[in-house]
PASEBA-1860 file (N, C-alpha, C; in nm, 3 decimals):
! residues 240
1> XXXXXXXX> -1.407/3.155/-2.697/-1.517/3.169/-2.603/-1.574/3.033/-2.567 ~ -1.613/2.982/-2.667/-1.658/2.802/-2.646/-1.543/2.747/-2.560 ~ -1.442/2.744/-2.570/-1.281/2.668/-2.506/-1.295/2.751/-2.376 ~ -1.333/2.855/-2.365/-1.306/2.878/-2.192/-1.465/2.815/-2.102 ~ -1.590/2.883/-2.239/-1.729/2.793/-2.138/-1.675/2.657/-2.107 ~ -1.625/2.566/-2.125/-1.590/2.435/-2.125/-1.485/2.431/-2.041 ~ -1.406/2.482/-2.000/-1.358/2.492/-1.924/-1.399/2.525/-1.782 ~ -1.520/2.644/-1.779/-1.555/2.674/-1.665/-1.665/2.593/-1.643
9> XXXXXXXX> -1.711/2.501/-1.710/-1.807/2.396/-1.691/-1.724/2.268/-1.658 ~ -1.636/2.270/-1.647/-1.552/2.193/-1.631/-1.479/2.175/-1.458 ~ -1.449/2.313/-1.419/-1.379/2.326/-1.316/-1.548/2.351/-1.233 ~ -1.677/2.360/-1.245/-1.757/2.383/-1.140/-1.827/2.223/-1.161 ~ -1.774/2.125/-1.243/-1.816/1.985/-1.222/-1.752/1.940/-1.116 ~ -1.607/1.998/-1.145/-1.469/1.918/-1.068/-1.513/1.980/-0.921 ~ -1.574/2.106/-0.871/-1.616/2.161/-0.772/-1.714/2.063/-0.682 ~ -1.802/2.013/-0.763/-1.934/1.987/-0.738/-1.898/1.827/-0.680
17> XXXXXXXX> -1.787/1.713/-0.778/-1.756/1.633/-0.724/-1.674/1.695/-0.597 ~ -1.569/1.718/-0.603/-1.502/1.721/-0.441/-1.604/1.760/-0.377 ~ -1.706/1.853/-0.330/-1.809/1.874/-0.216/-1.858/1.742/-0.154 ~ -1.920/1.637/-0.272/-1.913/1.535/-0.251/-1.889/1.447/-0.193 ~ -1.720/1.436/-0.221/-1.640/1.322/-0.164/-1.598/1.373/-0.061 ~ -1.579/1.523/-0.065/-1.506/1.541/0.055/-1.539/1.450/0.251 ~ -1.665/1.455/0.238/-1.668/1.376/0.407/-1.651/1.250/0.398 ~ -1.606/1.221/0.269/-1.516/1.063/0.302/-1.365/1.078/0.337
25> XXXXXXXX> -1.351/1.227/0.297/-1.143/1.260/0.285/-1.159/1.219/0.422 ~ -1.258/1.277/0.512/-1.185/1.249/0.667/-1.219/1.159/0.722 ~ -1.222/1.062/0.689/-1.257/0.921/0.715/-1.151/0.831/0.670 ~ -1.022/0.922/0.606/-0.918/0.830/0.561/-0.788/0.863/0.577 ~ -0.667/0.846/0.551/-0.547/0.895/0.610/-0.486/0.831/0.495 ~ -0.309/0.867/0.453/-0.246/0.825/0.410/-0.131/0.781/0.506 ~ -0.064/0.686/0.425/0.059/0.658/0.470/0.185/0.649/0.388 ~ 0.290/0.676/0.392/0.392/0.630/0.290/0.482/0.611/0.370
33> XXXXXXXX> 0.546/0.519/0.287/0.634/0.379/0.295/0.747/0.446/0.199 ~ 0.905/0.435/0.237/0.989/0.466/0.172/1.085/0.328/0.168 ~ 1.141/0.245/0.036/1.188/0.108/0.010/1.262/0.097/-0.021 ~ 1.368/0.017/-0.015/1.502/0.009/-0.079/1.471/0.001/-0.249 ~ 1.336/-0.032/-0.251/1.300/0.011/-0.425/1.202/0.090/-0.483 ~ 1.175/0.156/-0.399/1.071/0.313/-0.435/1.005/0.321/-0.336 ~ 0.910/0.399/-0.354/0.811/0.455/-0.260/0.658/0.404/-0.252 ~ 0.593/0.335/-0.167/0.442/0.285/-0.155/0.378/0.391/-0.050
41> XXXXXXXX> 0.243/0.457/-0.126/0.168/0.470/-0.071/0.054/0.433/-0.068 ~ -0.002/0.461/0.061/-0.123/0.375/0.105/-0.160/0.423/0.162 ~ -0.370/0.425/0.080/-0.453/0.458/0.146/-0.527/0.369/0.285 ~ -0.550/0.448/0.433/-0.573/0.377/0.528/-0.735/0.388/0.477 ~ -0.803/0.249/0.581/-0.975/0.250/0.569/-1.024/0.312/0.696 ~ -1.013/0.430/0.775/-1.027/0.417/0.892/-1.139/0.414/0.973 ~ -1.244/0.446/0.815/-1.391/0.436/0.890/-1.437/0.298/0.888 ~ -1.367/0.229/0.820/-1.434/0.070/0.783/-1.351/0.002/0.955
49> XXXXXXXX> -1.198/-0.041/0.970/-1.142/-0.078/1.011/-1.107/-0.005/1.103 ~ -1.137/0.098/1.156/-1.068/0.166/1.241/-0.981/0.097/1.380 ~ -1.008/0.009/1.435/-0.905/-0.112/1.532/-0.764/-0.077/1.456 ~ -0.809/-0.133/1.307/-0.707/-0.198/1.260/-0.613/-0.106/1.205 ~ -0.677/0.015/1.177/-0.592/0.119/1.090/-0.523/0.212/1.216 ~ -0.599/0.220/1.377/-0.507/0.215/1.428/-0.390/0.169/1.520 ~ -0.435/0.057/1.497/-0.326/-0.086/1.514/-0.207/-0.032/1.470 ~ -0.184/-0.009/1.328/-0.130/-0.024/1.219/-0.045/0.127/1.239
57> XXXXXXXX> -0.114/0.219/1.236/-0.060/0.346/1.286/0.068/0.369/1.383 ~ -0.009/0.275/1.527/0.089/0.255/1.630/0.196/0.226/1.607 ~ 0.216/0.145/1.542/0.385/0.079/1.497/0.437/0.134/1.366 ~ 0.365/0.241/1.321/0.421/0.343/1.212/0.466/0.485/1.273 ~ 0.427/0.508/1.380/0.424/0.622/1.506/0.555/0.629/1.596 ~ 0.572/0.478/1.602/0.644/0.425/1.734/0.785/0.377/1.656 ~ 0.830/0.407/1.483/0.912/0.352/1.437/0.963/0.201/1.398 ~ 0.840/0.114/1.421/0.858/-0.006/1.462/0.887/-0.085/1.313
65> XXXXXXXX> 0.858/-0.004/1.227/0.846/-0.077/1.085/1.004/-0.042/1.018 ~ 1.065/0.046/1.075/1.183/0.103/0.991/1.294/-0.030/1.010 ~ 1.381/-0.048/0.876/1.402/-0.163/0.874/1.374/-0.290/0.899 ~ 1.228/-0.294/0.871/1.186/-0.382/0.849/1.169/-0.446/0.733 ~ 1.217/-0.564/0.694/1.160/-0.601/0.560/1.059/-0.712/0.482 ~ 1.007/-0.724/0.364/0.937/-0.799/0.315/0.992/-0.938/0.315 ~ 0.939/-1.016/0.391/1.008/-1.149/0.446/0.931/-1.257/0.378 ~ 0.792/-1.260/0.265/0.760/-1.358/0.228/0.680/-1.314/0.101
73> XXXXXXXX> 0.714/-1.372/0.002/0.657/-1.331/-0.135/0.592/-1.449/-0.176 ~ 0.487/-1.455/-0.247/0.446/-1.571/-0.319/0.363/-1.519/-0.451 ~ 0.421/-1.517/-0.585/0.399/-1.402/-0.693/0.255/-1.516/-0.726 ~ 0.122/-1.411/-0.750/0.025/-1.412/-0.831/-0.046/-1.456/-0.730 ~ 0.009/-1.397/-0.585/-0.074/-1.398/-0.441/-0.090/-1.293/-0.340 ~ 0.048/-1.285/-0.273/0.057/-1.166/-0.171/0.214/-1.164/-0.164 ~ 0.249/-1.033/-0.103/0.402/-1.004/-0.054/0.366/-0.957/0.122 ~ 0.461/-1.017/0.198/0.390/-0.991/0.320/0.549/-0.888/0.357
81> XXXXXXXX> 0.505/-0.848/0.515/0.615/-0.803/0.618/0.545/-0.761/0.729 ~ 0.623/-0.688/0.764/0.623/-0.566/0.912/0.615/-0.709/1.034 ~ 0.715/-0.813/0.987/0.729/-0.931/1.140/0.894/-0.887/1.140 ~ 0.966/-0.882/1.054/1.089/-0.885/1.090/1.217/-0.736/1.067 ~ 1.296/-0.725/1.115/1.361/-0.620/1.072/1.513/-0.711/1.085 ~ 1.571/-0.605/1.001/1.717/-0.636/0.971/1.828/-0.499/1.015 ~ 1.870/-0.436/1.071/1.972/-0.362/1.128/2.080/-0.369/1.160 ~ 2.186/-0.340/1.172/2.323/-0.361/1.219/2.345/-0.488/1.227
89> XXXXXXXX> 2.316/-0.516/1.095/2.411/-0.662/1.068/2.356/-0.786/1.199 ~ 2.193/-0.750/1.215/2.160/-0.861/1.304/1.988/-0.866/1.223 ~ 1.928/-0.970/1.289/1.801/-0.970/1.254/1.681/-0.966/1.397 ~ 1.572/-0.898/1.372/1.541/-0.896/1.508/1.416/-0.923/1.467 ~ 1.272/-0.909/1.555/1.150/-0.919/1.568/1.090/-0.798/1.553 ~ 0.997/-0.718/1.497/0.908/-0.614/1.469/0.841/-0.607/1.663 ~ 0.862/-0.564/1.751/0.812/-0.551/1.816/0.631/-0.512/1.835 ~ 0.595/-0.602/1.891/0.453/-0.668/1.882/0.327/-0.598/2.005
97> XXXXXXXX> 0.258/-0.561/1.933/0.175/-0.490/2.076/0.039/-0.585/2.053 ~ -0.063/-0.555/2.168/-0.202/-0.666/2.193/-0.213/-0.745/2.038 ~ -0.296/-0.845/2.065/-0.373/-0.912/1.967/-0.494/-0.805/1.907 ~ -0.554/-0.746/1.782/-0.663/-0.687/1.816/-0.774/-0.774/1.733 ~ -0.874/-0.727/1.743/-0.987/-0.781/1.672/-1.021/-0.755/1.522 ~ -1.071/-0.893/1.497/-1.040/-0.928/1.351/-1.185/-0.780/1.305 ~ -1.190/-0.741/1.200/-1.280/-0.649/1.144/-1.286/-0.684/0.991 ~ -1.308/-0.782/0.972/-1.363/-0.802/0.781/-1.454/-0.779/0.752
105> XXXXXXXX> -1.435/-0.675/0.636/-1.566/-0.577/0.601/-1.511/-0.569/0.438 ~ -1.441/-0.583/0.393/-1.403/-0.536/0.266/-1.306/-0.667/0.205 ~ -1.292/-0.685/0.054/-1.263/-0.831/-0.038/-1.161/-0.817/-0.011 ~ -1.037/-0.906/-0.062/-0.919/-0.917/-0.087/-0.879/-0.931/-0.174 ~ -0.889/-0.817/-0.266/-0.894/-0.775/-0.423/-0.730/-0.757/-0.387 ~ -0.692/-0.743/-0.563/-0.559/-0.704/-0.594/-0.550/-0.580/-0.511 ~ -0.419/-0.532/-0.482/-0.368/-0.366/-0.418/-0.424/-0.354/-0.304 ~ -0.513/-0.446/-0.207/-0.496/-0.412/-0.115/-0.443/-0.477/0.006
113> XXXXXXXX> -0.428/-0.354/0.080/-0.374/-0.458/0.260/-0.450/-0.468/0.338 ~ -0.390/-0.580/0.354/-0.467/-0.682/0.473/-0.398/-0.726/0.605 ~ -0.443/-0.723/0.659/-0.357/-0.822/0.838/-0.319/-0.943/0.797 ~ -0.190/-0.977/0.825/-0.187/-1.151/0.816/-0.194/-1.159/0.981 ~ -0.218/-1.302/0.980/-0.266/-1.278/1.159/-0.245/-1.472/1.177 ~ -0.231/-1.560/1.262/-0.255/-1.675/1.313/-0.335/-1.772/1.299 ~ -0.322/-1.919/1.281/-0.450/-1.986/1.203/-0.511/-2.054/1.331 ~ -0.467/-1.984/1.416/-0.526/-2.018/1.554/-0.657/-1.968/1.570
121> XXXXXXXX> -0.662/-1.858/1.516/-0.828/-1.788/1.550/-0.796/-1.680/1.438 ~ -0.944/-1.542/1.409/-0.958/-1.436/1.369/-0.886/-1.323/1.479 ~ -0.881/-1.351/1.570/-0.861/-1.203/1.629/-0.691/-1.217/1.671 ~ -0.665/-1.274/1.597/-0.467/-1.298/1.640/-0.386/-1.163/1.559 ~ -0.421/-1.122/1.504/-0.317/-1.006/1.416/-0.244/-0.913/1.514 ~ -0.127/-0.906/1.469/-0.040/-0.817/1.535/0.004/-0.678/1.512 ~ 0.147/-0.719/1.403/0.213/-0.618/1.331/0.209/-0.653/1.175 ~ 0.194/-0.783/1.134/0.236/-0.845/0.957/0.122/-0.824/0.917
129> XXXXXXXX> 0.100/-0.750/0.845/0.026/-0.740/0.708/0.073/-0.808/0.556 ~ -0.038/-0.775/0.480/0.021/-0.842/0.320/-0.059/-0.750/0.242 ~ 0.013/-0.707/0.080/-0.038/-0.694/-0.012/-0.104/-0.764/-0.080 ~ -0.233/-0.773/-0.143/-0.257/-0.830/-0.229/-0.246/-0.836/-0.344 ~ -0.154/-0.967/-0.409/-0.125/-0.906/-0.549/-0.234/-0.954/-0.702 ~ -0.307/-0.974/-0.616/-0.440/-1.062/-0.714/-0.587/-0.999/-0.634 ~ -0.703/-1.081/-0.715/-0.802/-1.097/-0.629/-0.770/-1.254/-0.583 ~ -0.782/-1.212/-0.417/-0.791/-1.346/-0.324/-0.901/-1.399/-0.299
137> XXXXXXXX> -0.969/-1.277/-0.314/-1.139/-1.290/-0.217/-1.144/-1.436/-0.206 ~ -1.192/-1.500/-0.311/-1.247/-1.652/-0.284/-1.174/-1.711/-0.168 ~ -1.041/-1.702/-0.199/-0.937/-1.771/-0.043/-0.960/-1.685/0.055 ~ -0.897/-1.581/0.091/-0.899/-1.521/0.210/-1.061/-1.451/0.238 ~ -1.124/-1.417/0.191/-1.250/-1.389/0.245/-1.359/-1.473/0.304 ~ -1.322/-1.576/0.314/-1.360/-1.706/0.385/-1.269/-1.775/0.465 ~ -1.124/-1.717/0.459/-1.068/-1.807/0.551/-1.008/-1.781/0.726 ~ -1.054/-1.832/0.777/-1.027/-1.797/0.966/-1.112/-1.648/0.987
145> XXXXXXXX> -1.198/-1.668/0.910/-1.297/-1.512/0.982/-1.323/-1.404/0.892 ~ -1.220/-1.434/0.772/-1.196/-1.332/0.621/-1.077/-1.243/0.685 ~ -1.001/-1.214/0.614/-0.846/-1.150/0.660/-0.926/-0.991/0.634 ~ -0.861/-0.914/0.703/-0.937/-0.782/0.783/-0.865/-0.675/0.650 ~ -0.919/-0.631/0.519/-0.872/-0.553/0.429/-0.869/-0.424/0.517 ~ -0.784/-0.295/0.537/-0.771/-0.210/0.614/-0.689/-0.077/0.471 ~ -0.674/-0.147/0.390/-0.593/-0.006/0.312/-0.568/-0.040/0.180 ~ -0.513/0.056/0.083/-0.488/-0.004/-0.049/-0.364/0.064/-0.095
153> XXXXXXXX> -0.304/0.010/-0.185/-0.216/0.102/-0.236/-0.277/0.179/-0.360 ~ -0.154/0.306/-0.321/-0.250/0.405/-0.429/-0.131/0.487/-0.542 ~ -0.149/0.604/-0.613/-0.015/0.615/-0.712/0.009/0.505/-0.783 ~ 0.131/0.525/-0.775/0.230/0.439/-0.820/0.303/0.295/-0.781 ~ 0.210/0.293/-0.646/0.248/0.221/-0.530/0.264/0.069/-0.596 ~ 0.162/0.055/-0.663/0.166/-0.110/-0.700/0.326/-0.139/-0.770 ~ 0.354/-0.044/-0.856/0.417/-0.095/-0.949/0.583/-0.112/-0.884 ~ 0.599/-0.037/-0.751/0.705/-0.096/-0.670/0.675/-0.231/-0.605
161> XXXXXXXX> 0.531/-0.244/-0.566/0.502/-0.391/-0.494/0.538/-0.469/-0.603 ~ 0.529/-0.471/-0.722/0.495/-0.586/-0.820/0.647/-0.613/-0.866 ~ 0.721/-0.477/-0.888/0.881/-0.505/-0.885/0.940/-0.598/-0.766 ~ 0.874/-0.579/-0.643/0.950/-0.667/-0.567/0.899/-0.786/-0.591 ~ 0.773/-0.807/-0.611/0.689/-0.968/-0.580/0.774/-1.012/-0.739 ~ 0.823/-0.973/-0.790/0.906/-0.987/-0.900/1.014/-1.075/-0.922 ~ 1.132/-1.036/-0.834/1.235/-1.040/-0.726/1.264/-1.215/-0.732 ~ 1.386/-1.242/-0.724/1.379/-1.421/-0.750/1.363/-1.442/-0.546
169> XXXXXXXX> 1.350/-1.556/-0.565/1.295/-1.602/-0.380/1.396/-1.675/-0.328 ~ 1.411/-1.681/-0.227/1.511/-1.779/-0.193/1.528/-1.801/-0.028 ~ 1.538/-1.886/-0.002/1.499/-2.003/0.152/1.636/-2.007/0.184 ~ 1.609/-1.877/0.334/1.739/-1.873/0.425/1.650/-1.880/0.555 ~ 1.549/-2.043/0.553/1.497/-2.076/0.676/1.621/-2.109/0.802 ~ 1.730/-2.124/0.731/1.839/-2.149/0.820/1.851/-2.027/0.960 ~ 1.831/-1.933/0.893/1.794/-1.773/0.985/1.677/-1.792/1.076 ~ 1.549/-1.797/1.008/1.417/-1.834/1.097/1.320/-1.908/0.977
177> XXXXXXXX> 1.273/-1.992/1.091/1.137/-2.068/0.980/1.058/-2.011/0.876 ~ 1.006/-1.852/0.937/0.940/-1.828/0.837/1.028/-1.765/0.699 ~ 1.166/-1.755/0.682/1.200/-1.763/0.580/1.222/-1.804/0.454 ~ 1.097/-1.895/0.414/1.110/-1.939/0.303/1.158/-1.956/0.158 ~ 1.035/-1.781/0.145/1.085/-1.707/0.038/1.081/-1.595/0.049 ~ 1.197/-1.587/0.077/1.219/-1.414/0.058/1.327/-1.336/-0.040 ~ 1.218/-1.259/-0.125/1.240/-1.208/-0.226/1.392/-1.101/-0.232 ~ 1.485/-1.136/-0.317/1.618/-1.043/-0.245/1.666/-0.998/-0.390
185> XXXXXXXX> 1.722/-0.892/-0.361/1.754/-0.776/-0.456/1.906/-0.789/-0.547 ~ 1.959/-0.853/-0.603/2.063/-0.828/-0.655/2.138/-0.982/-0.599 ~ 2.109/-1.037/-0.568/2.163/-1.161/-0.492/2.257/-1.236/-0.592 ~ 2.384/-1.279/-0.606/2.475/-1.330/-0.685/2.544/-1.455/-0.652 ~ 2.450/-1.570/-0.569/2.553/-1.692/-0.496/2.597/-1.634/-0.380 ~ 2.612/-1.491/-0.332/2.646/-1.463/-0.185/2.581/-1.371/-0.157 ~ 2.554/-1.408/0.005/2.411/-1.395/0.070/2.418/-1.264/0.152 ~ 2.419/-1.130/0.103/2.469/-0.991/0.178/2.314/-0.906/0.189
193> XXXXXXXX> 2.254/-0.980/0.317/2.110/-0.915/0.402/2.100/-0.734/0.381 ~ 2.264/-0.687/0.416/2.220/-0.557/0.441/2.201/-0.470/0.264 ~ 2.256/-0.555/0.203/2.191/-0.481/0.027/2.083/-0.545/-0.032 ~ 2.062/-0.713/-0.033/1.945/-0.734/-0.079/1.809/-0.710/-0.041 ~ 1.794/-0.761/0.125/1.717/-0.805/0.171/1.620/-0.640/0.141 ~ 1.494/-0.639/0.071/1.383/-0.495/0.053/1.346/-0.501/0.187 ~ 1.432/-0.364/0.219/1.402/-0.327/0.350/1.313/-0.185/0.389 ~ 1.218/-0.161/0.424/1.121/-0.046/0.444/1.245/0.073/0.573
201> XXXXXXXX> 1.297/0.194/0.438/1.349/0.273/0.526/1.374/0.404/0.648 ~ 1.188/0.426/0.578/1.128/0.508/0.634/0.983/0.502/0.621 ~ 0.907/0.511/0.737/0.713/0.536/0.729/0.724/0.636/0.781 ~ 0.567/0.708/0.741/0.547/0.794/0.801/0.409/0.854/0.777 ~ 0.307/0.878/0.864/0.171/0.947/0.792/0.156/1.090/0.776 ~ 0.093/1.084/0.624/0.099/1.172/0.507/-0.013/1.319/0.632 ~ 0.035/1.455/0.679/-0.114/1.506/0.742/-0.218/1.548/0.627 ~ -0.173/1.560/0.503/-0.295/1.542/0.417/-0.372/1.390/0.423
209> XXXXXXXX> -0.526/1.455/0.437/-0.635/1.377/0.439/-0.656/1.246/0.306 ~ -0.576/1.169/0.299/-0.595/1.046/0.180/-0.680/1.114/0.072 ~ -0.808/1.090/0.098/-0.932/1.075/-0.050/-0.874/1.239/-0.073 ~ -0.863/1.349/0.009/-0.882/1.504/-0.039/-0.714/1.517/-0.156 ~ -0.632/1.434/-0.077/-0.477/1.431/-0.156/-0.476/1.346/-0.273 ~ -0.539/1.226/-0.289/-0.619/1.151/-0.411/-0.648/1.261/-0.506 ~ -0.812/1.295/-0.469/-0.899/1.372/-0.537/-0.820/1.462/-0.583 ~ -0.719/1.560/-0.510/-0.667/1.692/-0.563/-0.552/1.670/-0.710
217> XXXXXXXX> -0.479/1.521/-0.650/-0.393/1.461/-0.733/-0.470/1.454/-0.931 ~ -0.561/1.366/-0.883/-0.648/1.359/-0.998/-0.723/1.461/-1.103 ~ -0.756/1.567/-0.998/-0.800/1.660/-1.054/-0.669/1.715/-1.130 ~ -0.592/1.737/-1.080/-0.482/1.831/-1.157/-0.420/1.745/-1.274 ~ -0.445/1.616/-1.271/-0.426/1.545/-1.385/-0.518/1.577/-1.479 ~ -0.625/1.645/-1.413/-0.722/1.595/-1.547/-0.739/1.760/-1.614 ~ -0.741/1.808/-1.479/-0.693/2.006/-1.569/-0.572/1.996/-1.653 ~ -0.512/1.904/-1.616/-0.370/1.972/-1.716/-0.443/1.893/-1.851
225> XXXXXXXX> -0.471/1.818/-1.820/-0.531/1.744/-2.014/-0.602/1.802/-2.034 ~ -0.675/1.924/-1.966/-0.778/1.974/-2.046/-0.729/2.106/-2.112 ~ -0.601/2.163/-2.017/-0.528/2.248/-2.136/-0.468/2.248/-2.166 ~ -0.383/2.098/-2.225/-0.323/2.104/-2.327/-0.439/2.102/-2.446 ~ -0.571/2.029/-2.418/-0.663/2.015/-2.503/-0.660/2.125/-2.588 ~ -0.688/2.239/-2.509/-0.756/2.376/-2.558/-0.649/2.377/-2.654 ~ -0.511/2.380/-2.601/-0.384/2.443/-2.643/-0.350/2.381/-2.805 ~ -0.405/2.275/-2.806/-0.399/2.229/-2.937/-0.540/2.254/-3.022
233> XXXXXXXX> -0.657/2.270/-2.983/-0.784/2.299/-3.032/-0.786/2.391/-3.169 ~ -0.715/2.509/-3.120/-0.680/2.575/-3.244/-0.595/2.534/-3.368 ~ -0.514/2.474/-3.363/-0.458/2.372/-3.468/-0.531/2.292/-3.476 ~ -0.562/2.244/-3.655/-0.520/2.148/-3.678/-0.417/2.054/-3.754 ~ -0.419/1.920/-3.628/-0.353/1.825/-3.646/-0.392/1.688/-3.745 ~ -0.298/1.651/-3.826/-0.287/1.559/-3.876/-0.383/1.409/-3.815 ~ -0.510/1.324/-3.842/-0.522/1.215/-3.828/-0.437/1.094/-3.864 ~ -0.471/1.021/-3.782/-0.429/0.889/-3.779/-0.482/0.818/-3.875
END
């Protein structure tokens, strides 16, 4: 009897938060990202950034990101992309729509994305974004206008970013300038783009509402620990 009150005090807490949060769910969107090394998802900001989140949309809509890959890593900083794609054994440009306006409203903490954009001005961003794989704030939140945070990764998401920002680097500026370092997958002394190069093989937005697909995620994490709880309550187990 105690193990189920606790329980049902339990599931009308878990009630009471989602009512809550819920009018932030629609204020947010997901996205997922499918990689030649797992899967990133990412929460959009769309009430903070909205320009930018649907900037960002457009060229997730329009296919523009598919084969595209992560073209610049710099570990215990950011992993960038969405400038270049790689396809049929050629390399091309992420096709580019307006300049939009810069919107910095939020840090440049670890896990999240940001616009990379031109050191020409704030309002240059296109299609390239970056992860953050640190807190930047101090650098980028002061620099050319503060870089426009628009999303985060969420799940499991980091721990594919961090596998790639992982990744040894290597400068095939011979291709294009901004190739510096780009992080490549299996690379052995010969240079084969269409297996190393982490290429994004599919986007697409999630029609579940971000925070409500979060929240629901979480919750069911946290019901299931609460009955296995019960499930062991009646035993006892051995201390540590």
């Amino acid at each position: 009897m105690i193990q189920f009150q606790c329980l049902s005090k339990f599931y009308a807490l878990a009630f009471i938060v989602f009512v809550g949060y819920l009018p932030n769910a629609v204020n947010a969107s997901l996205v997922r990202m499918e990689t030649t090394m797992g899967v990133i998802d990412i929460e959009l900001f769309d009430s903070v950034a909205p320009i930018t989140v649907a900037n960002f949309k457009n060229y997730v809509n329009d296919g523009d990101y598919i084969d595209s890959f992560f073209h610049r890593s710099v570990p215990g900083f950011i992993l960038q992309g969405g400038g270049y794609r790689f396809a049929n054994n050629a390399y091309s440009l992420v096709p580019k729509d307006a300049p939009i306006v810069n919107e910095y409203n939020l840090s440049n903490v670890r896990g999240t994305l940001a616009m990379a954009k031109l050191g020409s001005g704030p309002d240059t961003a296109t299609s390239e974004w970056f992860v953050n794989l640190a807190d930047n704030s101090a650098n980028l939140d002061a620099q050319n206008g503060g870089f426009t945070v628009f999303g985060q990764i969420v799940g499991n998401g980091m721990d594919v970013i961090d596998a790639i920002a992982a990744l040894p680097r290597y400068d095939i500026s011979v291709i294009h300038s901004a190739f510096t370092t780009v992080p490549l997958n299996g690379y052995n002394g010969v240079y084969d783009p269409a297996t190393q190069l982490v290429r994004i093989t599919a986007v697409s937005a999630v029609p579940v509402p971000a925070a409500v697909w979060l929240f629901l995620s979480g919750m069911l994490g946290l019901v299931s620990v609460a009955r296995r709880r019960v499930d062991t309550e009646g035993s006892q187990l051995p201390g540590r």
